[in-house]
N, C-alpha and C positions, 0 to 999 in steps of 0.2 A: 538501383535508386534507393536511397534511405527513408523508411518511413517517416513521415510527418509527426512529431511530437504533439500529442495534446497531452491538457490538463483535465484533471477532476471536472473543473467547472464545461467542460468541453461535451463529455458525456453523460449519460442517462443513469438515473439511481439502478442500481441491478448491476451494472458492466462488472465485469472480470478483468481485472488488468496485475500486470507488471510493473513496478519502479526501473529503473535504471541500476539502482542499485540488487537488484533479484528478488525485491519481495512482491509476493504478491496477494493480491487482496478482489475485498470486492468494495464498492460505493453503494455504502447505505443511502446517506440523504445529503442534501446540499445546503447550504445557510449562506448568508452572505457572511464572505471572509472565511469560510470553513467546512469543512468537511471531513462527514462521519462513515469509516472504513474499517470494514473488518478484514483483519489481516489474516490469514492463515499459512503462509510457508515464508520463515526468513531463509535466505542462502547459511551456510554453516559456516561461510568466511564472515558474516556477519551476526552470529548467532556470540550470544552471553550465557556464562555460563556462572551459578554458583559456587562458592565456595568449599561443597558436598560432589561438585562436579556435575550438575543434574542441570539442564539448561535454563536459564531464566525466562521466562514467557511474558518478560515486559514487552518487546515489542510485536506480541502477537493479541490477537481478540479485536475490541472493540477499541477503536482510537479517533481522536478529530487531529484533523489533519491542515495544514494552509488548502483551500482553493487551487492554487495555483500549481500543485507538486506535478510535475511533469509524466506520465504514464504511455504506457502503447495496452494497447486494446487486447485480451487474450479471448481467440474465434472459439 
């Protein structure tokens, strides 16, 4: 049986979750329309890398995110 997709807005500030796409993160705070997540592991099929070859860390730290981005819950 496939787990149940939730969103941000689904869960509690603190949670540890997964994208769909491998990253994962935690939910700082909630706002209407958005939400503030701290990222810390992108997948390396999705990681950026600079020009020096040293990885970019745009999409890692501190980000606001849509509300809505669809997540699974990491126990």
């Amino acid at each position: 049986m496939a787990k149940k997709k939730l969103t941000l807005n689904d869960v509690k500030e603190g949670t540890n979750f997964i994208t769909d796409s491998g990253m994962k993160g935690y939910l700082i705070e909630k706002s209407i329309g958005s939400a503030t997540v701290l990222v810390y592991e992108v997948p390396k099929r999705r990681a950026f890398y600079k020009e020096d070859g040293t990885p970019d860390t745009y999409w890692t730290g501190k980000l606001r995110w849509g509300i809505e981005v669809e997540i699974e819950v990491i126990e």
